[in-house]
VEXMARKOL-619376 format. One record per residue (C-alpha): residue number from 1; x, y, z. Coordinates in nm, 4 decimals. Example, Ala and Ser with C-alpha at 12.3 -4.5 7.8 and 13.67 -1.06 7.14 Angstrom:
ATOM; 1; 1.2300; -0.4500; 0.7800
ATOM; 2; 1.3670; -0.1060; 0.7140
***
This chain:
ATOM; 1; 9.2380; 2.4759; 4.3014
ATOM; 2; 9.1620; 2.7586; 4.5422
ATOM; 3; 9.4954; 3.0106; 4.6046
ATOM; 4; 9.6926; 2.9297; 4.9223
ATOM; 5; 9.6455; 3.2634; 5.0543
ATOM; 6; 9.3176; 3.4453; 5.1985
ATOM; 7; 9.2556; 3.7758; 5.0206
ATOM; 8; 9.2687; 4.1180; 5.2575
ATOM; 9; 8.9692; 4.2791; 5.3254
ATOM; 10; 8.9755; 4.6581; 5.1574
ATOM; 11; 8.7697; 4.9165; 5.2815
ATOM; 12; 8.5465; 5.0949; 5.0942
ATOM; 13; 8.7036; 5.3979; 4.9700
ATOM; 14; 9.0539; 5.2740; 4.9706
ATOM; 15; 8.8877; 5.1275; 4.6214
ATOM; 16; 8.7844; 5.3919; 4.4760
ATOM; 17; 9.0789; 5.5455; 4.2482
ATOM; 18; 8.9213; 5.8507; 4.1331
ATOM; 19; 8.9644; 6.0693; 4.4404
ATOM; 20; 9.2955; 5.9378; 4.5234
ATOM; 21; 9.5988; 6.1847; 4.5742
ATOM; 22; 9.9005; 6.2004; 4.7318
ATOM; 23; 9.9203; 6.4715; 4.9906
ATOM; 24; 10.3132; 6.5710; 4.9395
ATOM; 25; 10.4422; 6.8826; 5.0490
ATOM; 26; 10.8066; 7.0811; 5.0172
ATOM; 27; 10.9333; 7.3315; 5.0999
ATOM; 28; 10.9700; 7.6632; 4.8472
ATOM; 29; 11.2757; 7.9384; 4.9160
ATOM; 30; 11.3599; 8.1785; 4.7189
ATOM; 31; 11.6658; 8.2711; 4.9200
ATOM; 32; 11.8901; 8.1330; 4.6094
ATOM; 33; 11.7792; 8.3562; 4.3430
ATOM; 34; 11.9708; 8.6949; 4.2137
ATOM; 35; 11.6496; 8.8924; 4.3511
ATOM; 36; 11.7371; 8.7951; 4.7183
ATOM; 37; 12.0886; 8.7812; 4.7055
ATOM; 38; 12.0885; 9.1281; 4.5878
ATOM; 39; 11.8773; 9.2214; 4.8731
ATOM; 40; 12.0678; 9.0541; 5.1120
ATOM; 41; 12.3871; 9.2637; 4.9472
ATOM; 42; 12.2093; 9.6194; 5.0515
ATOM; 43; 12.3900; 9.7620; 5.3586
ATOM; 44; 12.1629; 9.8411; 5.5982
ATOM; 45; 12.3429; 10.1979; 5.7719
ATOM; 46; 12.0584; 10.3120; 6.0339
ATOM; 47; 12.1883; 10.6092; 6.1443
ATOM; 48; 12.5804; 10.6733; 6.0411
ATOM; 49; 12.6339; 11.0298; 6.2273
ATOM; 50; 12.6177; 10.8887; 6.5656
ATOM; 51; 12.9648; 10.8913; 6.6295
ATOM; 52; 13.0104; 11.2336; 6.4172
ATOM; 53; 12.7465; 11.3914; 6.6304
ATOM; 54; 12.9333; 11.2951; 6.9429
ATOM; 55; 13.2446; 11.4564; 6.8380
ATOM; 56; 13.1140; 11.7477; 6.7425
ATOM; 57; 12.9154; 11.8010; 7.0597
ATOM; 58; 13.2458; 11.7629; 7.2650
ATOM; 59; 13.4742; 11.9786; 7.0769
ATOM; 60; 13.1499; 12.2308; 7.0920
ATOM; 61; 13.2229; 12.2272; 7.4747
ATOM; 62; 13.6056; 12.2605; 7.4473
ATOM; 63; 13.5239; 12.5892; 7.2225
ATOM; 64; 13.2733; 12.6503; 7.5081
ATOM; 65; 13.4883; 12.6237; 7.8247
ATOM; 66; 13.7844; 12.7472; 7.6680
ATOM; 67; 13.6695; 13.0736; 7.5216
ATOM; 68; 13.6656; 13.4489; 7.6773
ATOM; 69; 13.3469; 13.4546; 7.8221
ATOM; 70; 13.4401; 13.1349; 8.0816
ATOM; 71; 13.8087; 13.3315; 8.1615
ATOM; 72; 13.6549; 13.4294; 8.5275
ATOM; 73; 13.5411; 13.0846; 8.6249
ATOM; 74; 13.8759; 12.9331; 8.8206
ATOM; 75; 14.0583; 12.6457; 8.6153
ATOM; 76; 13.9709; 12.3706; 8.8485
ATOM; 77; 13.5730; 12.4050; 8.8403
ATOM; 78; 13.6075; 12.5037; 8.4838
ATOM; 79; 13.7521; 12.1377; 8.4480
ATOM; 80; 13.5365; 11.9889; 8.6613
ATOM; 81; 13.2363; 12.0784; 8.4997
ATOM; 82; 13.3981; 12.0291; 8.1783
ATOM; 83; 13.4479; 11.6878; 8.2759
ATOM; 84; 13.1123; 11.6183; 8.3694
ATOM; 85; 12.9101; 11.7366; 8.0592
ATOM; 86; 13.1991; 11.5628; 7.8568
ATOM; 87; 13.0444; 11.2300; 8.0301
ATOM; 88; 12.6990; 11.3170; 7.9530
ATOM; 89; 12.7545; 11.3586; 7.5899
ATOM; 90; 12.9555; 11.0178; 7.5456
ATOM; 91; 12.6826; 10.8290; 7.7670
ATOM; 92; 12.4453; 11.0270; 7.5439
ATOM; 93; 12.6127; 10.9264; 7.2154
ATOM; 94; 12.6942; 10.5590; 7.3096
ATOM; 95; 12.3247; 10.4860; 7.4098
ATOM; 96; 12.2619; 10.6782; 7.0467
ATOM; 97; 12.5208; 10.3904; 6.9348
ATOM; 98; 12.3176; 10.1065; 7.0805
ATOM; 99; 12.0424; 10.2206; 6.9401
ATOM; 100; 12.1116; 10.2438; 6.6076
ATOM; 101; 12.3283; 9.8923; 6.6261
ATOM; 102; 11.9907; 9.7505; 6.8074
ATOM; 103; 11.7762; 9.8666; 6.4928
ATOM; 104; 12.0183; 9.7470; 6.2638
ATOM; 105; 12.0112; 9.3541; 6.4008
ATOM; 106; 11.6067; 9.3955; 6.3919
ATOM; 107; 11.6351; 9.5178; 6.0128
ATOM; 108; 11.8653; 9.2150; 5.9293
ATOM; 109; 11.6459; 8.9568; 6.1126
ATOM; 110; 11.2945; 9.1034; 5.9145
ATOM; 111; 11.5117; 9.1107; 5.5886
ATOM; 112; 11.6174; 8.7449; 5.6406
ATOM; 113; 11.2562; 8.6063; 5.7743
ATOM; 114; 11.1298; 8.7297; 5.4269
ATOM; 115; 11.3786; 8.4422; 5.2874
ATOM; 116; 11.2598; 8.1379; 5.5223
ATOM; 117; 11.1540; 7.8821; 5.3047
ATOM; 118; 10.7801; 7.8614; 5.3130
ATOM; 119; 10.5894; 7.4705; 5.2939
ATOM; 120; 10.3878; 7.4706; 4.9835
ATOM; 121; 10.1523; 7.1811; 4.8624
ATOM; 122; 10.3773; 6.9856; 4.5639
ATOM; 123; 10.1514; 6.6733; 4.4567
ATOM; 124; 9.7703; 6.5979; 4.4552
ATOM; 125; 9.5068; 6.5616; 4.2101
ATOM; 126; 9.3272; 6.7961; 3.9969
ATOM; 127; 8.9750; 6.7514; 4.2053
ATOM; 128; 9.1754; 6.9599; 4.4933
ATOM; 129; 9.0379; 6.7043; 4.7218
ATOM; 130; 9.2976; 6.5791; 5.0159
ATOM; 131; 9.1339; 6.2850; 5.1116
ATOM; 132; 8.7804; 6.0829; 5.0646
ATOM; 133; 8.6277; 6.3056; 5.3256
ATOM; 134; 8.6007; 6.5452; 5.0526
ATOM; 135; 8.8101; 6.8242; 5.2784
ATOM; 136; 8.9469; 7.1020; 5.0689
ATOM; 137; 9.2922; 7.1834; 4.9771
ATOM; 138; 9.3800; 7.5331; 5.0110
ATOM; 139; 9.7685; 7.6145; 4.8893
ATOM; 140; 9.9294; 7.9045; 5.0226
ATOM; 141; 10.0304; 8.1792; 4.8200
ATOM; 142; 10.4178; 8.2592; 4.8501
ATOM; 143; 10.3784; 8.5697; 5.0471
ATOM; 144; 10.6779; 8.8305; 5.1638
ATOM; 145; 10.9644; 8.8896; 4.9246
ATOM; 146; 10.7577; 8.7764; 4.6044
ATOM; 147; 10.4673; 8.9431; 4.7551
ATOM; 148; 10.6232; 9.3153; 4.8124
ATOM; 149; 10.7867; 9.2590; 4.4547
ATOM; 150; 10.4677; 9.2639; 4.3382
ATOM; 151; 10.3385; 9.5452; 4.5073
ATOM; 152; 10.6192; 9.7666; 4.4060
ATOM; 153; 10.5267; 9.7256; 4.0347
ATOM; 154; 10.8504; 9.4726; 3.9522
ATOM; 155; 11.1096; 9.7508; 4.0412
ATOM; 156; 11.4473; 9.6232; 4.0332
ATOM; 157; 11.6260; 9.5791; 4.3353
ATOM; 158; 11.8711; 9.8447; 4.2563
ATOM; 159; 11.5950; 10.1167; 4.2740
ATOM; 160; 11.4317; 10.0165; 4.6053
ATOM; 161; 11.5610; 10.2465; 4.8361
ATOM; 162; 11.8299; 10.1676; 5.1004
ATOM; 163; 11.6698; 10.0180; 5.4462
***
């Protein structure tokens, strides 16, 4: 007796099992491992003597204005002027401030793109075909943190130098 049901038409490589391969991919971060928590745990101090520089520049001007040499310039220009280069050197210092504070979110944000998980081909056959068009697989390399591990030499973290 002939079956109940007609029998789908396949195609002609859908039958052909030696090519086949499942194109999965995932994604691969390495921002869990000891190596990149220890490099997210590295301060990252641009340039610490901003505010130190500042205060030094303005007592430098009280020594300045109140020393010998300025006695014959009357009190009220003295503090005028006083006044006005005291300005310039905290505009001067706070603009240092935004600077360094400016650098210091850029640092973070390259440190932490070296951590973004990175899609990586997880399945497939071992002809590194992706389909029966015979197109070729190419899987990327884990680049970045791995990468500049390897091009220091496998230094440990506690040796690369602050950033």
């Amino acid at each position: 007796m002939p079956s109940p049901k007609p029998k789908a038409i396949q195609t002609p490589f859908s039958s052909n099992t030696a090519n086949t391969q499942t194109n999965t991919y995932g994604t691969m971060s390495i921002a869990d491992t000891p190596e990149a928590q220890a490099l997210l745990g590295v301060p990252i101090d641009v340039d610490p003597g901003v505010g130190r520089r500042t205060d030094l520049a303005e007592q430098e001007l009280e020594n300045r204005f109140n020393s010998a040499f300025a006695s014959g310039i009357p009190q009220h220009l003295r503090m005028n002027m006083m006044e006005n280069q005291r300005r310039q050197i905290r505009s001067q210092g706070a603009a240092e401030a935004q600077n360094a504070e400016y650098a210091k979110k850029l640092m973070e944000m390259e440190r932490r793109k070296l951590l973004l998980p990175q899609i990586v081909q997880t399945g497939g056959s071992s002809t590194g075909t992706s389909s029966g068009y015979n197109s070729q697989v190419v899987q990327p390399q884990p680049s970045g943190f791995w990468g500049a591990l390897g091009s220091i030499g496998g230094a440990a973290i506690s040796k690369l130098p602050a950033i």
